[in-house]
C-alpha positions as CSV (number, residue, x, y, z in Angstrom):
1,X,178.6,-17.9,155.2
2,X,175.6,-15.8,156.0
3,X,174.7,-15.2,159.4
4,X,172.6,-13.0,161.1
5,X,172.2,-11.8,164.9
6,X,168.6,-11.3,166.5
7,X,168.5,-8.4,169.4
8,X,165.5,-9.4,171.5
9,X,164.1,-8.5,174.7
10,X,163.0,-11.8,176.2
11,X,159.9,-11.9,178.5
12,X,159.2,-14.4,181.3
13,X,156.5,-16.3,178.9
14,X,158.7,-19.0,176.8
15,X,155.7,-19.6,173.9
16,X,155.5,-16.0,173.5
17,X,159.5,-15.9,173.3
18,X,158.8,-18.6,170.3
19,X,157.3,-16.1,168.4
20,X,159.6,-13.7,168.8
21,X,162.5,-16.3,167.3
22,X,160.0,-17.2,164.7
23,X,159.9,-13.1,163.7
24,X,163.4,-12.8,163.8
25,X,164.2,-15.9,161.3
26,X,161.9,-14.8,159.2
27,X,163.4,-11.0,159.1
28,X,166.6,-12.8,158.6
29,X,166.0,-13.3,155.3
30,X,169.4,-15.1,153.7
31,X,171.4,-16.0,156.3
32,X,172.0,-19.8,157.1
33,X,172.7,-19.0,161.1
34,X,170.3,-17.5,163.0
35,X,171.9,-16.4,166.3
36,X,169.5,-14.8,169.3
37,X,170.7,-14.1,172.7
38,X,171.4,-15.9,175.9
39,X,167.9,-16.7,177.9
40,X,165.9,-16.4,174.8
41,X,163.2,-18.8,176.5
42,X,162.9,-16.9,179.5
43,X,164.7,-13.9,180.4
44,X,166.5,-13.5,183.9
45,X,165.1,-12.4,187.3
46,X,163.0,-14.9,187.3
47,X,162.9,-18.5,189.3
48,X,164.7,-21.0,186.2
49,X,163.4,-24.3,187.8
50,X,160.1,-24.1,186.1
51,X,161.1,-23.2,183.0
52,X,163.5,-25.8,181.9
53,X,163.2,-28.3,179.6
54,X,165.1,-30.5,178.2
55,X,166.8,-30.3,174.4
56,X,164.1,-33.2,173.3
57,X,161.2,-30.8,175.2
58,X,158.3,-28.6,173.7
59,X,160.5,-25.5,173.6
60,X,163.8,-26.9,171.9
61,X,161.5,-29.2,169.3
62,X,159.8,-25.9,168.5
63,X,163.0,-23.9,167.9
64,X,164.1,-27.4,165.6
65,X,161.0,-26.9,163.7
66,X,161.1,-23.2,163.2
67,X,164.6,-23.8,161.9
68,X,163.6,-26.9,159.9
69,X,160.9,-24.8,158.0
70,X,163.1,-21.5,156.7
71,X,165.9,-24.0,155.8
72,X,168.4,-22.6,158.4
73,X,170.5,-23.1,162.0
74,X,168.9,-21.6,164.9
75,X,171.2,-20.9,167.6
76,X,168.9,-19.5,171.2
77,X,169.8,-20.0,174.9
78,X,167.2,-21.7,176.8
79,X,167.8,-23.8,180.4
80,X,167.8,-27.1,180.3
81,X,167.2,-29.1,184.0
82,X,171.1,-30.2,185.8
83,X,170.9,-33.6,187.7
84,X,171.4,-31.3,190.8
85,X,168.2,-29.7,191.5
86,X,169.7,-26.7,189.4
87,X,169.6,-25.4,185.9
88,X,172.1,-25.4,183.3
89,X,172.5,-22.6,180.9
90,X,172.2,-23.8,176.9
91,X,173.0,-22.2,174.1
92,X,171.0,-24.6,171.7
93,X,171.9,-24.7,168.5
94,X,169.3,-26.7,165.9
95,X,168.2,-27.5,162.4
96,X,169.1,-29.3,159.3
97,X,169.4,-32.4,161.4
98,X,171.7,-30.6,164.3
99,X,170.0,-30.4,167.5
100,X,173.0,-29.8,170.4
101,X,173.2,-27.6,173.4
102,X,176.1,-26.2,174.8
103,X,175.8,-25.5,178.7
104,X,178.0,-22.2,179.6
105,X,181.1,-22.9,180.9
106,X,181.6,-19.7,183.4
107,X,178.7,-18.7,185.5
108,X,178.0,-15.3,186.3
109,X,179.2,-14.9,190.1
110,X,179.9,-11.1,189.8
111,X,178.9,-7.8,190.2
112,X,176.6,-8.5,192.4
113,X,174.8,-11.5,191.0
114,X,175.3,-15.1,192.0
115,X,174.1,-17.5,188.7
116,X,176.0,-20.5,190.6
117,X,173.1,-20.7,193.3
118,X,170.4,-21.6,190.2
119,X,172.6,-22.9,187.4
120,X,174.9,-25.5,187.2
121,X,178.5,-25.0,185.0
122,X,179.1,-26.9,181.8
123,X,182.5,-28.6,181.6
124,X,182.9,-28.9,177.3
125,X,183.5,-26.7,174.7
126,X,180.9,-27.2,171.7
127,X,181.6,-26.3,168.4
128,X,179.1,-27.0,165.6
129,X,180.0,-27.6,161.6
130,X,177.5,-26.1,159.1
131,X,178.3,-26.5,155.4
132,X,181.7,-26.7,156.0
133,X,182.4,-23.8,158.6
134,X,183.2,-24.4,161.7
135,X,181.9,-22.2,164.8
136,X,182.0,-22.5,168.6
137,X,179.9,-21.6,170.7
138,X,179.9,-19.1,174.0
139,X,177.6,-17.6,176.6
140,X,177.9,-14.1,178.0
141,X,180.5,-14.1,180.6
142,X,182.8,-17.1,179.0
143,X,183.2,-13.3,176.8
144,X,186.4,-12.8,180.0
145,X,187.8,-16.1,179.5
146,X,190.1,-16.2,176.6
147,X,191.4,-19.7,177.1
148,X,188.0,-20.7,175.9
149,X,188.2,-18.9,173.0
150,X,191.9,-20.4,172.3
151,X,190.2,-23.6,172.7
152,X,187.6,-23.2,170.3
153,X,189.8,-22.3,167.7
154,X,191.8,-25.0,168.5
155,X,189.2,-27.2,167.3
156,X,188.9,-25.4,164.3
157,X,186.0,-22.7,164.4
158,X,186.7,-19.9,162.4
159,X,183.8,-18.2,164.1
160,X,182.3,-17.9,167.6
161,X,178.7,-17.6,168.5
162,X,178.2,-16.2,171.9
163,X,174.6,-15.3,173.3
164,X,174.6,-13.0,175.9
165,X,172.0,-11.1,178.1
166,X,174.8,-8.5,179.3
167,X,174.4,-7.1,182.9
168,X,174.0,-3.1,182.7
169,X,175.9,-0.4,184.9
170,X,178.5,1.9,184.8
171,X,181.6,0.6,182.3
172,X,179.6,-2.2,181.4
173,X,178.6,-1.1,177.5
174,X,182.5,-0.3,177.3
175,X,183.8,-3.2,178.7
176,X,181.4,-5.8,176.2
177,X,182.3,-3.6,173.7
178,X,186.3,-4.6,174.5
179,X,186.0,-8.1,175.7
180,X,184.4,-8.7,172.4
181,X,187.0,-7.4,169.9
182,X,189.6,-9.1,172.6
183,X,188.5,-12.2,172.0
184,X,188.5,-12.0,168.5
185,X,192.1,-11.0,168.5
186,X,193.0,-13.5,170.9
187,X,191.5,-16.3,168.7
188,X,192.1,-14.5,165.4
189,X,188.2,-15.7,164.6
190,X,184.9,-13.6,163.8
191,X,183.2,-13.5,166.9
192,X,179.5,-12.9,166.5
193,X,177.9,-11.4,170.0
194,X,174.0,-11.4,169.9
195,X,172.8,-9.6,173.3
196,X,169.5,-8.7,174.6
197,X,168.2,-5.7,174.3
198,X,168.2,-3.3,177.0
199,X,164.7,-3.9,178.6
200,X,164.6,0.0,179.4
201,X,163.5,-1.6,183.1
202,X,165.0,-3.1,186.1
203,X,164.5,-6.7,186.9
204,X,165.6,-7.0,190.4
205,X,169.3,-6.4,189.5
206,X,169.1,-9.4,187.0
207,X,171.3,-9.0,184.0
208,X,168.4,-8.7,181.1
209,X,170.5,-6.9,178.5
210,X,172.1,-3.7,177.2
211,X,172.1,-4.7,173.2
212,X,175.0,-3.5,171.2
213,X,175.4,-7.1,169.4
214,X,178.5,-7.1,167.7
215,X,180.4,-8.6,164.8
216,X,184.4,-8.5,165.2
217,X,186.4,-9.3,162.7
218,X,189.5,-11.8,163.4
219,X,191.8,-8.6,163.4
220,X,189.2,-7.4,166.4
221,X,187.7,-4.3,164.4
222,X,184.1,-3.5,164.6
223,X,182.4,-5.1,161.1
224,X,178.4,-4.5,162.7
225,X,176.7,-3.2,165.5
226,X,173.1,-2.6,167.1
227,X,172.2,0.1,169.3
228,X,170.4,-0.5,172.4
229,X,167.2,-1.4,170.7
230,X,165.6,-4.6,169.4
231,X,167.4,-5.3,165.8
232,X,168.7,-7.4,163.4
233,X,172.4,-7.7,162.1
234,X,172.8,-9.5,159.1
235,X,176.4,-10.6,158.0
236,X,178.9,-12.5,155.7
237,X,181.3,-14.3,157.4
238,X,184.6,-14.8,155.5
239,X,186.6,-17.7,156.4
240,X,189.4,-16.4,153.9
241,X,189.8,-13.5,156.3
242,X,190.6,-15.8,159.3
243,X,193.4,-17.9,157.5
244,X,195.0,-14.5,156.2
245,X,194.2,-12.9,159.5
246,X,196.3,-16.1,161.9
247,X,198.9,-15.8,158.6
248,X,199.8,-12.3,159.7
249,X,199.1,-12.9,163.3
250,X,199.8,-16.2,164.4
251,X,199.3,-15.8,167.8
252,X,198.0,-19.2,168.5
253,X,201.1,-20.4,166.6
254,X,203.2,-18.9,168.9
255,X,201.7,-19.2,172.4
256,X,204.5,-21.0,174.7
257,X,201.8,-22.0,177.9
């Protein structure tokens, strides 16, 4: 399964972040999963409220079409509007008659930055089936929380697609860099981490990106990586290697809690 990961920097204007998703498919020439970051519609720092839509609104349908027309899955976070007043932070994932969102589990109360006061948490893991693979999916900071990653492989992905627009400081390169080859050895999955890239400004302290997307093998070594700039990963994901992978380390057959 081919899949590619999209480093963008996301601006406040959602139709202009359209046509960056509709560049980066296109520059994705043969994969079958597109993957781009978390807050692909609308980058961070900015009021959400106004900016969410629904998965049947303009914004999703246009990601569905843009999909629909190169023949592949587009997987983009976007907000979608909670019953609370708040957001909810989707990773939507669309095309070939799939259009699902998955609302991120663990919001970002850390560091600093409070994403509770604007978004509301997700309760489900979501894990999406295309051609026969199974992946789940993850947003940025679920990236600390390896239960979720157990879980996921649990209900049989082989792969994990997590969008993240990574908060920058010191240790934070290093510590994505871990967390993502962690998780792939906790799950003994791919995981497939597509971040912003670094903006090269500050947004009011919001977390808008350092890039380094990464691809980790289910063994947790580095397969791909981006620098801090705008790119495009493009790579085969081998389901062979997670079966040999969970035969030599089983550690999900032999977890006791």
């Amino acid at each position: 399964m081919r899949v590619a990961l999209c480093q963008i920097t996301s601006s406040t204007d959602p139709s202009a972040n359209l046509d960056l998703l509709r560049s980066g498919v296109e520059r994705a020439a043969g994969a079958r999963v597109v993957v781009f970051p978390e807050a692909a519609m609308c980058r961070f720092g900015v009021p959400l409220g106004p900016v969410a839509e629904p998965l049947d609104g303009p914004w999703a349908t246009a990601v569905r079409e843009i999909a629909d027309e190169q023949g592949v899955v587009v997987v983009a976070g976007m907000f979608t509007p909670s019953p609370d007043g708040r957001v909810a932070n989707t990773l939507l994932a669309t095309g070939g008659g799939m259009h699902v969102g998955y609302d991120k589990i663990h919001l970002f109360d850390a560091f600093g930055f409070t994403e509770s006061r604007t978004v509301a948490p997700g309760a489900e893991p979501v894990t999406i089936e295309v051609d026969g693979v199974t992946f789940g999916l993850a947003t940025c900071y679920d990236v600390r929380f390896p239960e979720l990653f157990r879980a996921l492989a649990d209900e049989g992905a082989s792969a994990v697609l997590l969008g993240a627009s990574w908060g920058s400081g010191p240790g934070k390169r290093e510590q994505w860099e871990l967390l993502v080859r962690a998780r792939a050895l906790d799950c003994t999955s791919w995981v497939l981490a597509c971040g912003q890239a670094d903006p090269r400004e500050d947004h009011g302290g919001a977390p808008t990106g350092i890039g380094y997307s990464t691809v980790a093998s289910p063994l947790g070594a580095v397969e791909q990586q981006l620098g801090p700039e705008p790119g495009v990963i493009v790579v085969d994901v081998d389901v062979a290697a997670v079966e040999q992978a969970r035969r030599a380390l089983p550690v999900l057959a032999n977890r006791r809690l």
